[in-house]
C-alpha positions as a Markdown table, in Angstrom:
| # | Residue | x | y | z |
|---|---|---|---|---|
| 1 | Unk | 154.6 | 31.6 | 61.2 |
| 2 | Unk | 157.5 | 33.8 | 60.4 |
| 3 | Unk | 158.8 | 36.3 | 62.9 |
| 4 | Unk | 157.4 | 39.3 | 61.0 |
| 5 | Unk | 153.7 | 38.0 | 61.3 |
| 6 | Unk | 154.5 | 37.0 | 64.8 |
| 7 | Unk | 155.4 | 40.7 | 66.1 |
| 8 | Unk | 152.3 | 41.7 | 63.8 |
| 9 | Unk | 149.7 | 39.4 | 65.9 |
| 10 | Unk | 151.3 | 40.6 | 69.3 |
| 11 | Unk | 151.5 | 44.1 | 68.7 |
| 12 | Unk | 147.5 | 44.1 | 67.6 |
| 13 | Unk | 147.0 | 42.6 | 70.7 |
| 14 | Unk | 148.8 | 44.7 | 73.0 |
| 15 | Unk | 146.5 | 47.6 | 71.0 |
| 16 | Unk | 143.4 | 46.3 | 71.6 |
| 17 | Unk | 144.4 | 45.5 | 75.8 |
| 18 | Unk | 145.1 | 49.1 | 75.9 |
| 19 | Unk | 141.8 | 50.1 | 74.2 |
| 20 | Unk | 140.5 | 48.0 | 76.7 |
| 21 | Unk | 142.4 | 49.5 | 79.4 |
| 22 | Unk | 141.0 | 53.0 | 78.2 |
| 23 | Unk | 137.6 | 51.8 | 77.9 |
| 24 | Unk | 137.1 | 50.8 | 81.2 |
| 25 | Unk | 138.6 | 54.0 | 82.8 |
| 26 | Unk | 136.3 | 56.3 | 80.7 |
| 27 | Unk | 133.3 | 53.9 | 82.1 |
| 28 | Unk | 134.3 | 54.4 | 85.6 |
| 29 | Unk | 134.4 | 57.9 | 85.6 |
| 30 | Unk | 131.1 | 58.1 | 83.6 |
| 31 | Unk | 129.4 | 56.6 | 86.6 |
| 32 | Unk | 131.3 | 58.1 | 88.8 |
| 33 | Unk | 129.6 | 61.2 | 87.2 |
| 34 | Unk | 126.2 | 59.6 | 87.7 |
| 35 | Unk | 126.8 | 59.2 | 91.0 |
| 36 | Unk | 126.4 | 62.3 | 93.2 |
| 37 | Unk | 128.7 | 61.4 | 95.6 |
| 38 | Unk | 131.2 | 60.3 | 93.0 |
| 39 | Unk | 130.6 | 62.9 | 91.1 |
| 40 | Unk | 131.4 | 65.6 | 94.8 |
| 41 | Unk | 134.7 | 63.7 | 95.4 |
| 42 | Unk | 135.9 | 64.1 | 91.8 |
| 43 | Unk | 134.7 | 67.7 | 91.6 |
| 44 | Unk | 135.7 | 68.4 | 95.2 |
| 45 | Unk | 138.3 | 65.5 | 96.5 |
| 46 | Unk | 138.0 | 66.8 | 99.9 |
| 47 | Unk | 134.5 | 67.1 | 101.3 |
| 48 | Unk | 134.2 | 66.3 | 104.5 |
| 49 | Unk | 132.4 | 67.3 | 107.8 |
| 50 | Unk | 135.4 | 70.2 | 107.7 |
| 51 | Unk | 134.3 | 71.0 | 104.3 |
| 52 | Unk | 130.6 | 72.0 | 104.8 |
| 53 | Unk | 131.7 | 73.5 | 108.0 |
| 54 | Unk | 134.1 | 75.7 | 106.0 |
| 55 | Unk | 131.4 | 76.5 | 103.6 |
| 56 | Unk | 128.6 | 77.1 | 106.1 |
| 57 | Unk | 130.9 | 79.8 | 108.0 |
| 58 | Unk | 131.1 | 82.2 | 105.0 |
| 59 | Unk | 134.5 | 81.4 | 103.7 |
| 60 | Unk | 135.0 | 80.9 | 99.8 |
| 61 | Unk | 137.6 | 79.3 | 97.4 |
| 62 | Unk | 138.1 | 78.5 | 94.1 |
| 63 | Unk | 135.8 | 75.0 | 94.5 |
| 64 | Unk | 133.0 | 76.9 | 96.1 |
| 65 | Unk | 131.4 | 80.0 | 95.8 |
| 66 | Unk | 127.9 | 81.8 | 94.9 |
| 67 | Unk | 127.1 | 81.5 | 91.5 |
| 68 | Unk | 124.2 | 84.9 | 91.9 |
| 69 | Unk | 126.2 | 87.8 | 90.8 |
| 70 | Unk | 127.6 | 90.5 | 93.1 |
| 71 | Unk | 126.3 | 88.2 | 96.2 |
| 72 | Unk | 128.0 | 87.4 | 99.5 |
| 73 | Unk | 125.7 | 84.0 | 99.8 |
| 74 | Unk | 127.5 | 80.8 | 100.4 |
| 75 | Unk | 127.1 | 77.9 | 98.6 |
| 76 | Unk | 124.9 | 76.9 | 101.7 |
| 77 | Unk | 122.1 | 79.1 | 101.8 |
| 78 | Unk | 120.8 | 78.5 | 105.8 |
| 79 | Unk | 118.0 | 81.4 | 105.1 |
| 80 | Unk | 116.5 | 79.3 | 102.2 |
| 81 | Unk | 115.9 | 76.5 | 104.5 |
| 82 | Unk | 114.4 | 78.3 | 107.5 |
| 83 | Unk | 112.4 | 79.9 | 104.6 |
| 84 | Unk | 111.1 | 76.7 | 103.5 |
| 85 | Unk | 110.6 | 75.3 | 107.0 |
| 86 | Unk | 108.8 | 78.3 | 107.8 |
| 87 | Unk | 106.4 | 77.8 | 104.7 |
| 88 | Unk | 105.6 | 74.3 | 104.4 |
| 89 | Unk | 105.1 | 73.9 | 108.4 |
| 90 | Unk | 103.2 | 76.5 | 109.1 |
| 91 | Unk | 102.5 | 78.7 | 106.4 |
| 92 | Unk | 100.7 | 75.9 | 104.6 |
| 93 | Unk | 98.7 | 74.2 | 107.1 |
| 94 | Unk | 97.8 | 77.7 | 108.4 |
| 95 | Unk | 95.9 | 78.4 | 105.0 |
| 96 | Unk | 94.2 | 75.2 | 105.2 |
| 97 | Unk | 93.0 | 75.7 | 108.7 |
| 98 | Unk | 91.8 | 78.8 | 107.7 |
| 99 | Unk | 90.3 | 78.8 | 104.7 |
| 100 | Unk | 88.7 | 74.7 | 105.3 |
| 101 | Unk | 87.9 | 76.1 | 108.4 |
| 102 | Unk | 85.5 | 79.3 | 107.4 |
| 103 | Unk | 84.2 | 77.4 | 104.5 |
| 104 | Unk | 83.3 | 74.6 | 107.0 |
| 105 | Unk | 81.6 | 77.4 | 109.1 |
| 106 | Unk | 79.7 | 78.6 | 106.5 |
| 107 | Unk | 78.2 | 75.4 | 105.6 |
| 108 | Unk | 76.7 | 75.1 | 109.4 |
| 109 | Unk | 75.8 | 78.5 | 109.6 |
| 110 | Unk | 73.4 | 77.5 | 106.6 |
| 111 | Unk | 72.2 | 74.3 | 107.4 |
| 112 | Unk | 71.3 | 75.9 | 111.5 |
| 113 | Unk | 70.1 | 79.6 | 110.5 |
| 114 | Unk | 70.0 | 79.6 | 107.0 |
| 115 | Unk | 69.4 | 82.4 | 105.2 |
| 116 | Unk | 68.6 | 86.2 | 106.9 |
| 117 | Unk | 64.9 | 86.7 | 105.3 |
| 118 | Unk | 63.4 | 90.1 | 105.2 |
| 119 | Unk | 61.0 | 90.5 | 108.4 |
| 120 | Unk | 58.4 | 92.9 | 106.4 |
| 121 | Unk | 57.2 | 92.7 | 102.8 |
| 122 | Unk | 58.7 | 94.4 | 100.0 |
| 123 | Unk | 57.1 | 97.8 | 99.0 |
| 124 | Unk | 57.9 | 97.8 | 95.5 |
| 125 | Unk | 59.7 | 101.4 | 95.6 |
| 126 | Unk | 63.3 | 101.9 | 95.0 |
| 127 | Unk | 66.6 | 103.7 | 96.7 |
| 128 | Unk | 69.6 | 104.3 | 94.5 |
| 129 | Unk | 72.4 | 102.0 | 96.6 |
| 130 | Unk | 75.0 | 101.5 | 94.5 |
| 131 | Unk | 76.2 | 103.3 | 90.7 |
| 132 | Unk | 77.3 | 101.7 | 87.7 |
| 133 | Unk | 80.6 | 103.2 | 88.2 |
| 134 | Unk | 80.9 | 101.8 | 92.1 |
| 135 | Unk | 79.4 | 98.8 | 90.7 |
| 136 | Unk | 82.0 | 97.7 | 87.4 |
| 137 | Unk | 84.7 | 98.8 | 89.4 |
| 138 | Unk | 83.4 | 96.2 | 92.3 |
| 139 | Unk | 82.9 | 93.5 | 90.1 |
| 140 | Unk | 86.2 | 94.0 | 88.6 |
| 141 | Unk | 87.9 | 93.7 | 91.7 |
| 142 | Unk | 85.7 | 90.4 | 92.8 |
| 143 | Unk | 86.5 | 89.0 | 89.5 |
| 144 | Unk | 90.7 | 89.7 | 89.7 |
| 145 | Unk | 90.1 | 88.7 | 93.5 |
| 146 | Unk | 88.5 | 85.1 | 92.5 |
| 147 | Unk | 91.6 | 84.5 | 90.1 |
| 148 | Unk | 94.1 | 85.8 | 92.0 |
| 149 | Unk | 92.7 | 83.5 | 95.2 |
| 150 | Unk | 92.3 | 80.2 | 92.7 |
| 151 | Unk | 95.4 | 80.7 | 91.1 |
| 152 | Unk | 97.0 | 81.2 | 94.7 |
| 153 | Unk | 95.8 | 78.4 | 95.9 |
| 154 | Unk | 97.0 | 75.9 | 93.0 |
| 155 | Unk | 100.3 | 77.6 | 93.4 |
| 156 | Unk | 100.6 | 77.0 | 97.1 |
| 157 | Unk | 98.7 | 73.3 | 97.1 |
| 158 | Unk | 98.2 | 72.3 | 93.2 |
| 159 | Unk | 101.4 | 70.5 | 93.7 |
| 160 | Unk | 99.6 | 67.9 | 95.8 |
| 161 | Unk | 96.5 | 67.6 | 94.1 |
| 162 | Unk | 97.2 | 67.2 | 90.3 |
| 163 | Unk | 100.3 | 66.2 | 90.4 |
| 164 | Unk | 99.2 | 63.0 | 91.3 |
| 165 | Unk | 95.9 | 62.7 | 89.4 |
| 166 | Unk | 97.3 | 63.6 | 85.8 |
| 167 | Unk | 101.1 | 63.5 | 86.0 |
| 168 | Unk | 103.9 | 65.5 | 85.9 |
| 169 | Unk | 103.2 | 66.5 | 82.5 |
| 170 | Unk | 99.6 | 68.3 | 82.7 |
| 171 | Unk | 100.6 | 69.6 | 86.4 |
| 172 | Unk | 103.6 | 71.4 | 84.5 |
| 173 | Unk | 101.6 | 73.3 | 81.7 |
| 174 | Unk | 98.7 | 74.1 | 84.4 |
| 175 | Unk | 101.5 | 75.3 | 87.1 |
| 176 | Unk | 102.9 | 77.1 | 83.8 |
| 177 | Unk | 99.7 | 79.1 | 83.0 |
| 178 | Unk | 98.8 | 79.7 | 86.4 |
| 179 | Unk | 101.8 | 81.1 | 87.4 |
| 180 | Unk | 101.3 | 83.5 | 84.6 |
| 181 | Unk | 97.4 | 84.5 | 85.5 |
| 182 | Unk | 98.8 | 85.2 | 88.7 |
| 183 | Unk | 101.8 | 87.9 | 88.3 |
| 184 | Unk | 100.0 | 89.2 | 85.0 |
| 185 | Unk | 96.7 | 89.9 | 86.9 |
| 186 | Unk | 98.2 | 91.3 | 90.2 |
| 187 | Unk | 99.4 | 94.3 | 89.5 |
| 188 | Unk | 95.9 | 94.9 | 87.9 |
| 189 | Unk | 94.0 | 94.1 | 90.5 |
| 190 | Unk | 96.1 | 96.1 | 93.2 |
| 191 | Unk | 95.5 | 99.4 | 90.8 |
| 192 | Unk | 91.7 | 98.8 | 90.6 |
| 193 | Unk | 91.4 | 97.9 | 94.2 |
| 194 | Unk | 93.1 | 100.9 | 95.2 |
| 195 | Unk | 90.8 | 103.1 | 93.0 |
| 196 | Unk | 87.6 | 101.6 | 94.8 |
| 197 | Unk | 88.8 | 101.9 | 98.2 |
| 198 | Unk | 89.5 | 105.6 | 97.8 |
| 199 | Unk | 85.5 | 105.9 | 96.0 |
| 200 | Unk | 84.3 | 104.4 | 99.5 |
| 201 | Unk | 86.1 | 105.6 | 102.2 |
| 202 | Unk | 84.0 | 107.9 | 103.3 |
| 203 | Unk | 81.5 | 105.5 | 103.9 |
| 204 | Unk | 83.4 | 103.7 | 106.0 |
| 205 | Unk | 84.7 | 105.7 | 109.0 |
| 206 | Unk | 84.3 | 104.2 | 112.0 |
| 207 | Unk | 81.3 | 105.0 | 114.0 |
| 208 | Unk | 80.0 | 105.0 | 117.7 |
| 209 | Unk | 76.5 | 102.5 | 116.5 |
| 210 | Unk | 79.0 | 100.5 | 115.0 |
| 211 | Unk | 80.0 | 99.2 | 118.7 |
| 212 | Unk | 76.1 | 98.0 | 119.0 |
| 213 | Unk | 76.4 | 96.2 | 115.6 |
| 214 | Unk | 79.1 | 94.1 | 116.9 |
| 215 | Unk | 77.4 | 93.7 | 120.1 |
| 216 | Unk | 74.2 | 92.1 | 118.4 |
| 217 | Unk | 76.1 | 90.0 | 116.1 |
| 218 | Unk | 74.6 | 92.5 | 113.1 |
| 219 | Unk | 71.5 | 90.9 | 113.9 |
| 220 | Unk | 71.6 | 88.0 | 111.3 |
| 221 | Unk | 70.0 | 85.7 | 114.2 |
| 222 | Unk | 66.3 | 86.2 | 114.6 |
| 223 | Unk | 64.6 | 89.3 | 113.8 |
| 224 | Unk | 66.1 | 92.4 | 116.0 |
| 225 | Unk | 67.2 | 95.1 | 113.7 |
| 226 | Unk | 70.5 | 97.5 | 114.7 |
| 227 | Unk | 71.0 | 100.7 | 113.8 |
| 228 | Unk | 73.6 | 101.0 | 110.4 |
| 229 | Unk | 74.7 | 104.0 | 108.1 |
| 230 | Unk | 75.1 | 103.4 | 104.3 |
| 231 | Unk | 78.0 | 100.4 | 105.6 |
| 232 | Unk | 77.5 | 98.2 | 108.8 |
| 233 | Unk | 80.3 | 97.1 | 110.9 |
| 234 | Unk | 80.5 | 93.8 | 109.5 |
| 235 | Unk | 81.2 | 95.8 | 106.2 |
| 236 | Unk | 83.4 | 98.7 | 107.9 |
| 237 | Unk | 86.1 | 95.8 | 109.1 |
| 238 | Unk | 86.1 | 94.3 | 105.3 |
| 239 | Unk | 86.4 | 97.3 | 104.0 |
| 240 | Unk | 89.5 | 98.2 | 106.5 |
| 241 | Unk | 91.1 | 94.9 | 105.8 |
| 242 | Unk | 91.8 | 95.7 | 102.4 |
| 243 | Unk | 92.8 | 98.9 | 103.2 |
| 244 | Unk | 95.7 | 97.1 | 105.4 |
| 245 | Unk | 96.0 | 93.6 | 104.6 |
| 246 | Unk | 95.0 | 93.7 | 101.0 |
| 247 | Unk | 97.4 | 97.0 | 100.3 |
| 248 | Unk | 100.6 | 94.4 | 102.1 |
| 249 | Unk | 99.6 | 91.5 | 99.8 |
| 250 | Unk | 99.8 | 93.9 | 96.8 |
| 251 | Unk | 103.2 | 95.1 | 97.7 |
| 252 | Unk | 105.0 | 91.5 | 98.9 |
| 253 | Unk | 103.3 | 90.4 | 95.5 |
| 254 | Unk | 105.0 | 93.5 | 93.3 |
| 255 | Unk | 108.6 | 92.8 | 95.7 |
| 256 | Unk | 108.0 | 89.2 | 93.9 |
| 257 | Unk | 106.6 | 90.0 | 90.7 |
| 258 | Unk | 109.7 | 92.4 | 90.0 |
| 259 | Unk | 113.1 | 90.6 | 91.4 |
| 260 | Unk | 115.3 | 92.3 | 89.0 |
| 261 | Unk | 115.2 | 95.9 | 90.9 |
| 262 | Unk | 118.2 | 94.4 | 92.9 |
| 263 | Unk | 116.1 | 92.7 | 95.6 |
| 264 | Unk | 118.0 | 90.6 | 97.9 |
| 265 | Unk | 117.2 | 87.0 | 98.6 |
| 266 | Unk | 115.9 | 87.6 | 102.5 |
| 267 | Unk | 113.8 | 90.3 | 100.7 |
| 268 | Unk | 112.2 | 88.1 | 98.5 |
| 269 | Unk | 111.7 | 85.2 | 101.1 |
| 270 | Unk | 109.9 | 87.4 | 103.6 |
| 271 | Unk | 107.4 | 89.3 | 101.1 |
| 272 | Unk | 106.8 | 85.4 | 100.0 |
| 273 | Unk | 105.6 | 84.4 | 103.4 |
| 274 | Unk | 103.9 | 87.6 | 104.3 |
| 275 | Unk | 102.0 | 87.6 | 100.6 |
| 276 | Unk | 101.2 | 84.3 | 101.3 |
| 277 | Unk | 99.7 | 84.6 | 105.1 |
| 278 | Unk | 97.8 | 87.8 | 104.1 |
| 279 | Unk | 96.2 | 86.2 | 100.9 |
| 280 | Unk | 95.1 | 83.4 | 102.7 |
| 281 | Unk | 93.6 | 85.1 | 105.2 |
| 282 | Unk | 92.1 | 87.4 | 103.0 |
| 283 | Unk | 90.6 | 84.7 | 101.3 |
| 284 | Unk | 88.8 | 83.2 | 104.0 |
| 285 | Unk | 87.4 | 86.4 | 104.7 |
| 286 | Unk | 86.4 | 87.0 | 101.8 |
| 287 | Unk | 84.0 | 83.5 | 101.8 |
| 288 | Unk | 82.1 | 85.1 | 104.5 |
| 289 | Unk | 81.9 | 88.2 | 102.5 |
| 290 | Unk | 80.3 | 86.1 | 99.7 |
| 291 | Unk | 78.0 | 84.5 | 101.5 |
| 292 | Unk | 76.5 | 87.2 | 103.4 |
| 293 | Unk | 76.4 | 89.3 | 99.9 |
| 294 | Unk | 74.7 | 86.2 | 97.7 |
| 295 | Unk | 72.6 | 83.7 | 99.7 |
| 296 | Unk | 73.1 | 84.9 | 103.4 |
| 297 | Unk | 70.7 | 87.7 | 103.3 |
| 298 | Unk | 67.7 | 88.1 | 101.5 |
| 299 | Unk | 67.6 | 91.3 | 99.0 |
| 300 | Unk | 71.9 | 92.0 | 99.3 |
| 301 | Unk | 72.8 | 90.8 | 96.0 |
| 302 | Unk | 70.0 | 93.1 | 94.1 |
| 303 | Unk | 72.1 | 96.6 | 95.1 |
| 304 | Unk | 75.5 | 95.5 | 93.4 |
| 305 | Unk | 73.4 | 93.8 | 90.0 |
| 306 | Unk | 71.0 | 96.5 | 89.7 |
| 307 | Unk | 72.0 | 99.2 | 92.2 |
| 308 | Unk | 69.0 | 99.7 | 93.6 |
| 309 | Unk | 67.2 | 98.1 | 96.9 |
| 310 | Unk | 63.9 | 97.6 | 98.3 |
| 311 | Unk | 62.4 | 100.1 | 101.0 |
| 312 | Unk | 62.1 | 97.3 | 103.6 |
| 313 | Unk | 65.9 | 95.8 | 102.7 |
| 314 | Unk | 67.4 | 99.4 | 103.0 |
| 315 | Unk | 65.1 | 100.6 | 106.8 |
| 316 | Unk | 66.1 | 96.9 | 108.1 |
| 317 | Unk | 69.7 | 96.6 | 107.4 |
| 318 | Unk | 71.4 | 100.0 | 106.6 |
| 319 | Unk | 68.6 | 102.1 | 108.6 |
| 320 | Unk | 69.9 | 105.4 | 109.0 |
| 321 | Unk | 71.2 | 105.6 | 105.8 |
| 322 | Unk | 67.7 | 105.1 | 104.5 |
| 323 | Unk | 66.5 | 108.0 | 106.5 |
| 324 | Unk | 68.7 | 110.1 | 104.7 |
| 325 | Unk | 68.2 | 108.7 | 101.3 |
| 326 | Unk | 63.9 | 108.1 | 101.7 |
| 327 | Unk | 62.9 | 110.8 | 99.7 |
| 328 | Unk | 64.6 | 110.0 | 96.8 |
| 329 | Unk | 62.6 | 106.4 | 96.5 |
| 330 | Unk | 60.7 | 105.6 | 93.5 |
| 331 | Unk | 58.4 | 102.9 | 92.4 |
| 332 | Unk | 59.6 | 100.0 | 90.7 |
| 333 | Unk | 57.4 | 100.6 | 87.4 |
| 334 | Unk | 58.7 | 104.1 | 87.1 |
| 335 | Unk | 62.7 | 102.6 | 87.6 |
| 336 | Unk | 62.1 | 100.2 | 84.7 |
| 337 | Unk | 60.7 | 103.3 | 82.8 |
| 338 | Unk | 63.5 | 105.1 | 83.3 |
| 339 | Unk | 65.8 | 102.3 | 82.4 |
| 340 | Unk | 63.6 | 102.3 | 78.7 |
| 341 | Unk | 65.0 | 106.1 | 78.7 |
| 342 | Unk | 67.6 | 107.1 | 76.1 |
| 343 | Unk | 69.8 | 107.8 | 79.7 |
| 344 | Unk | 68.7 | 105.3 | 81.8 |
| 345 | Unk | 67.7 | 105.4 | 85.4 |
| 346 | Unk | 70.8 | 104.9 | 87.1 |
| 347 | Unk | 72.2 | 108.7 | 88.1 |
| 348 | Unk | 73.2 | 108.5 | 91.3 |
| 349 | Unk | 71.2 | 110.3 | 93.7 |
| 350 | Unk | 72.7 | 113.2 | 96.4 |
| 351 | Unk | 72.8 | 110.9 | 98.9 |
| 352 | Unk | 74.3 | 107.9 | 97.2 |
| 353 | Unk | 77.7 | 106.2 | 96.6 |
């Protein structure tokens, strides 16, 4: 071998060590990016115990600051975590408690009482309870109030349910579309609820019998009868409660539906956990609500579908109501001739919502 071919071979050699060489460093600092701590001490050589400390306290430099625009958060974000301690321990559980709890209730209630029968027999005549406007603007709120409360709910515990069952990629698209239900329908039902509250509230002024009502439990055990206007207590404190609670669950939900009207963090985090407490309560409420409305009493569900009530539902529940309201009672033939009528039968009377 000549000395030419010699210095050839060695040289290609020394070129492929180096490559080597090279090779191995760009592989070490690949996992080294892989690696979250790694990754931290080539980002930031110098985190330590000081460094959080430093970072914690407020000061910035150029290897860490807030990356929200015009903020003064840290990179360590203490109110995020008491936010998210706050939620998950008791936020959470609360909802659980209370809305397992009054559906749990309700299902002894039933199966002891059962349901509140009329004590006389129907008369067959009629009294004007409820109008078609009252009524579609009713059912449009129970229908926003169902899929606001469903979609709530997946939001705050879907996480844990389907997750699990079907995978991250069916929980994703169903998080995806409930998420948008939710803040599209909102605003919606906070305008319609609103409109309906104002139609009733002067039904729904607290009154002196209303103290009895509570007294007697609103009679739905045995056969006692208390003395009502057009809304018993029982309905009075629903009514009120969306008046208070429901009107601060509208607003935290708008504060969240609308973060780009320069909300701060702490602003959102607090209208999150009041939203959530209030809905949840709300919702448990609103179970006994149902029930009392559908299969709880005998005769309630036929005002808010038709409008109209029986004689004997109307003097044993809402009383003095039907005092006012007696004269303006019709058979139940001439109703359904009425409703054959080019206009239909359902004016409201003088007397009526």
């Amino acid at each position: 071998m000549n000395l030419s071919n010699t210095w050839s071979t060695l040289w290609r050699m020394a070129l492929l060590a180096l490559t080597l060489v090279v090779g191995i460093g760009l592989g070490q600092q690949a996992l080294a990016q892989a690696d979250p701590g790694s990754e931290m001490a080539t980002a930031v050589p110098t985190v330590d115990a000081d460094t959080w400390r430093q970072i914690r306290s407020g000061e910035t430099g150029p290897n860490y600051r807030t990356s929200r625009f015009d903020s003064d958060y840290n990179l360590i974000n203490a109110s995020g975590e008491s936010w998210r301690q706050l939620r998950n321990r008791w936020v959470s559980p609360f909802g659980l408690i209370a809305v397992g709890g009054m559906l749990g209730l309700i299902v002894l209630f039933y199966l002891i009482v059962g349901s509140k029968k009329l004590d006389e027999p129907r008369t067959g005549r009629k009294v004007l309870r409820w109008t078609l406007f009252v009524r579609s603007l009713h059912w449009t709120v129970a229908t926003l109030f169902i899929l606001l409360a469903l979609t709530g709910l997946n939001l705050a515990y879907g996480k844990a349910v389907f997750r699990p069952l079907f995978g991250d990629g069916f929980w994703a698209a169903m998080m995806s579309g409930t998420k948008l239900i939710h803040n599209y329908l909102g605003p919606l039902f906070g305008i319609v609820l609103v409109i309906l509250l104002l139609r009733l509230l002067h039904h729904n002024w607290p009154k002196k019998h209303d103290l009895v009502w509570f007294k007697k439990g609103g009679a739905m055990v045995g056969k006692g009868h208390v003395d009502a206007g057009f809304a018993n207590g029982g309905e009075k404190v629903w009514f009120w409660l969306l008046a208070t609670a429901g009107i601060v669950v509208i607003a935290s939900g708008f504060v969240m539906d609308f973060p780009n009207f320069g909300l701060a963090r702490d602003t959102m985090q607090w209208a999150n956990i009041i939203h959530a407490i209030g809905a949840l309560g709300l919702t448990a409420v609103a179970l006994g609500h149902i029930y009392i409305g559908t299969i709880g009493t005998e005769g309630s569900i036929e005002g808010m579908t038709t409008g109209y009530v029986d004689e004997t539902w109307a003097k044993e529940h809402h009383n003095l109501w039907y005092e006012e309201v007696k004269d303006q009672a019709i058979p139940e033939a001439d109703l359904a001739a009425q409703r054959e009528a080019p206009r239909g039968g359902d004016e409201p009377a003088p007397h009526s919502s």
